[in-house]
C-alpha positions as CSV (number, residue, x, y, z in Angstrom):
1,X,0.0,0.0,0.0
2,X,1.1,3.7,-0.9
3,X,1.5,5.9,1.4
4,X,1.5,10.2,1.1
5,X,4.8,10.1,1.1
6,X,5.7,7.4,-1.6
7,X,3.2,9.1,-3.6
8,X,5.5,12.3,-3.5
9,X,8.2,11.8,-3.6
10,X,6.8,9.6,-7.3
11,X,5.8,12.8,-8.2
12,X,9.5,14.4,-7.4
13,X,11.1,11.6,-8.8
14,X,8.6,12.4,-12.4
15,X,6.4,9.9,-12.0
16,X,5.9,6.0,-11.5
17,X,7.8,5.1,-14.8
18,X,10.6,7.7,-14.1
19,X,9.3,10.2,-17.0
20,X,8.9,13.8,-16.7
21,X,5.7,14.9,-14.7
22,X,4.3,17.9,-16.6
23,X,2.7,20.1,-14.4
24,X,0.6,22.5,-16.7
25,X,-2.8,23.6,-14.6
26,X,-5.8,25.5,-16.4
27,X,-5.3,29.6,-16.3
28,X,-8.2,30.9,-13.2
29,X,-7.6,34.5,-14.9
30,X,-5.5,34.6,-18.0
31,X,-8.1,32.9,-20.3
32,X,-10.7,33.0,-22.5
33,X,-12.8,30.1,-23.2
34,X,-11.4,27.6,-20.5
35,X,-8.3,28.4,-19.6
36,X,-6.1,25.6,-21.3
37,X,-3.8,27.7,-24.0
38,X,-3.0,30.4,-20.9
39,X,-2.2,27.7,-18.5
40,X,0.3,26.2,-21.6
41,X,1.8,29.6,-22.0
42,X,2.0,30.3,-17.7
43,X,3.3,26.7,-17.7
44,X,6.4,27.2,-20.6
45,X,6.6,31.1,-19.7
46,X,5.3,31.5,-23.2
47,X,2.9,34.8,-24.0
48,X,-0.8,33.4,-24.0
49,X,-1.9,35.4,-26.8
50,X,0.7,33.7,-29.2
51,X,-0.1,29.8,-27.8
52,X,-3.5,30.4,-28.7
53,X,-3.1,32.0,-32.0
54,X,-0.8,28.9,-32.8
55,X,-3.3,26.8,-31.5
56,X,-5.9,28.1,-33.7
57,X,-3.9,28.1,-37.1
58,X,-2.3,24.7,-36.6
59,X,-6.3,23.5,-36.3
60,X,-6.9,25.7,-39.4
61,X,-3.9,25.4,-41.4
62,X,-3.0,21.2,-41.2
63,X,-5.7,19.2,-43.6
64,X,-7.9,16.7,-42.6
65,X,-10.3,17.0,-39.2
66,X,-7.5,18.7,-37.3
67,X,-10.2,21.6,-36.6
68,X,-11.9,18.3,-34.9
69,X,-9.1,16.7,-33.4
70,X,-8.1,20.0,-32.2
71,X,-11.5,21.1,-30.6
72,X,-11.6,17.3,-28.6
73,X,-8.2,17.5,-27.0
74,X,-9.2,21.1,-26.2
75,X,-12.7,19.7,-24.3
76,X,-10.3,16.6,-22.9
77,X,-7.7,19.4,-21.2
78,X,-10.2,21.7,-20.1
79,X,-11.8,18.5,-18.0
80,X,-8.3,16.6,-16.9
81,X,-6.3,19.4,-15.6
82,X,-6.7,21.1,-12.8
83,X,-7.6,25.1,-12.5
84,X,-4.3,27.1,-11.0
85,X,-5.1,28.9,-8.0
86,X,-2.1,31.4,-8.8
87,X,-2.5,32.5,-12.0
């Protein structure tokens, strides 16, 4: 059985398998639909303005249902991660 503190210091370590825990939380106040693209571009230290224009043209711009694809794992993020109580 796991205890609190096997289960942090997994998440020091980067996880059960040893990768690199990313720790990207949804935006509280930088956002504009859900949060997701500001959290990204808190997360990275990125401007959040830019990460969402990207976000948008890659949808656009690639052929196929990438407008699709990109609108799901938009709706997916905006339900797995966690809001940010700091920015």
């Amino acid at each position: 059985m796991l205890t609190c503190s096997h289960v942090e210091s997994r998440r020091e370590l980067g996880g059960a398998r040893g990768g690199r825990v990313l720790n990207i939380e949804r935006a509280k106040r930088d956002r504009w639909i859900r949060g997701v693209c500001g959290g990204v571009a808190h997360t990275y230290g990125w401007n959040p303005n830019v990460v969402r224009l990207v976000t948008v043209v890659l949808a656009v711009i690639i052929p196929g249902p990438s407008t699709l694809l990109a609108f799901v794992l938009y709706l997916v993020l905006s339900f797995v991660l966690p809001e940010s109580e700091e920015f």
